[in-house]
N, C-alpha and C positions, 0 to 999 in steps of 0.2 A: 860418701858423706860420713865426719865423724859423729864418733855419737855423743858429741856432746850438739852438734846440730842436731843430730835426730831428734833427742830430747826435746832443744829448742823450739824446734817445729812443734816438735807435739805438742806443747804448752802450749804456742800459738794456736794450735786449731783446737785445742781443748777452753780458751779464752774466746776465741768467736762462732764454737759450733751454740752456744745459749742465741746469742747474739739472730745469726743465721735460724737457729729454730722461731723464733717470737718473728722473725718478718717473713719467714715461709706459713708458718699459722696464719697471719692476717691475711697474706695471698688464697690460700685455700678457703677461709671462712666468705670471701668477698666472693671467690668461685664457686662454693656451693650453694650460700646466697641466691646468688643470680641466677643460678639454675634452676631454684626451687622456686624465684616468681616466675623463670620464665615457663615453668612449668603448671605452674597454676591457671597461665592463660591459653591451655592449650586441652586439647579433647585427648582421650585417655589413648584414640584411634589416628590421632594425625602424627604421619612419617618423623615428625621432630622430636617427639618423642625415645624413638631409639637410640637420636644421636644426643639425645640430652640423658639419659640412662649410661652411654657410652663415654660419654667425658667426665660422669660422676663415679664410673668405675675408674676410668684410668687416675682424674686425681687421688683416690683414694689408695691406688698402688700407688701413684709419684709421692705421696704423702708417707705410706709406709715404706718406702724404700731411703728418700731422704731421712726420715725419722732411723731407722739402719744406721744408716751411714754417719749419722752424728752420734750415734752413741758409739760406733768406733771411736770418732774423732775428740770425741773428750775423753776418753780412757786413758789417765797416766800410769804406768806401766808403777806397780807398787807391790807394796804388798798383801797380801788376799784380806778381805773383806767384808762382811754379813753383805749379803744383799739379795735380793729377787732374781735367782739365777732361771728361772720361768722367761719373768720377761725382758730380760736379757734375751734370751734363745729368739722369743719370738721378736722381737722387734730386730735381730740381727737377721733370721728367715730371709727377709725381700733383699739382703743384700748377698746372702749364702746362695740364694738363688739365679741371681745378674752371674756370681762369680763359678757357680756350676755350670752356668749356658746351658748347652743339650741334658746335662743330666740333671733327673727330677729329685727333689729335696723332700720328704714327706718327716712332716715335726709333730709326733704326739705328747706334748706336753702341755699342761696348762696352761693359759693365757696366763694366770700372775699368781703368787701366792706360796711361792717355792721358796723358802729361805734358805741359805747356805751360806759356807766362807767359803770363798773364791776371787782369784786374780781374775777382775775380768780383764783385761788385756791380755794377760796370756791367753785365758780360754777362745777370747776372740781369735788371737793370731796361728793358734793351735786350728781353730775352724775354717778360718782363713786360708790356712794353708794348704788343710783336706782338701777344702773346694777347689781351690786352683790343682790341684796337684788331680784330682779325679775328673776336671775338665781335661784333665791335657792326654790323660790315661785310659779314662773309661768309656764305649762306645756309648755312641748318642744315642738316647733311648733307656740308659742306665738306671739304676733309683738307688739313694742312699737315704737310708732309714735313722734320720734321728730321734731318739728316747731319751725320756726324760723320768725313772722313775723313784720312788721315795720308800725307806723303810726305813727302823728303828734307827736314829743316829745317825742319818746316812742320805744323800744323796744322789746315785747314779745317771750319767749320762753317758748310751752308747750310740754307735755310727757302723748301721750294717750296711756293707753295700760299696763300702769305700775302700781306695786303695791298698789302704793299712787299717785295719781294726782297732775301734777306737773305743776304748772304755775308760770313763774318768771316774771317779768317787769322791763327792765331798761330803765335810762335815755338815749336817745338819744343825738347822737352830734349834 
């Protein structure tokens, strides 16, 4: 593929991942909905119970995972940028994790509130490519440690545990 297709594409799934998120929300709102009267008509003790606990865990990963995966797919490759590299991190998580398989992803950093310049597209395909590259390399059962910490002027994110050591530094806001 050239890359002026590459581009291409990406444009394309960066113009319909909005599109894709607002009719995945209304699916999930209608799903948990339904759960929660089906839930009201039921005693805290009957069997149904656990499989309606159970399908409101698993949306809430199919929710965080899709949510993942569309913030890759709008990311046009630029260049860096203030943004919330917190939750960046975590909302890429449910997809670093699919793309690790056996090996386990453990993320200490803040849900949101992280300001920094940064290319997110590279950092994603930088992450990206850890994961895959430590699915294919590290035995099952592995753990790669990502961190997320802050000091004066500075932002650092490291990755222990992985094929190659991984230490970034951004500008702080």
């Amino acid at each position: 593929m050239t890359e002026d297709a590459r581009a291409e594409r990406q444009r394309m799934l960066a113009t319909l991942a909005p599109k894709v998120q607002h009719d995945a929300n209304n699916m999930f709102t209608v799903t948990v909905a339904t759960l929660d009267l089906m839930r009201r008509g039921l005693a805290e003790t009957d069997p149904a119970m656990k499989r309606i606990t159970r399908i409101e865990e698993a949306t809430r990963r199919l929710e965080a995972l899709l949510r993942g995966y569309l913030t890759v797919a709008r990311q046009e490759v630029g260049a860096p940028a203030r943004g919330d590299i917190a939750l960046l991190l975590q909302r890429l998580a449910p997809v670093l994790r699919l793309a690790l398989g056996r090996v386990a992803l453990d993320l200490d950093a803040p849900e949101k509130g992280v300001d920094a310049e940064f290319d997110g597209a590279a950092l994603t395909a930088a992450l990206l490519a850890m994961a895959t590259d430590a699915a294919a390399t590290l035995p099952v059962g592995s753990r790669i440690a990502l961190a997320l910490r802050t000091g004066p002027g500075a932002v650092v994110l490291t990755a222990e545990g992985a094929p190659a050591p991984l230490s970034l530094r951004f500008s702080a806001a």
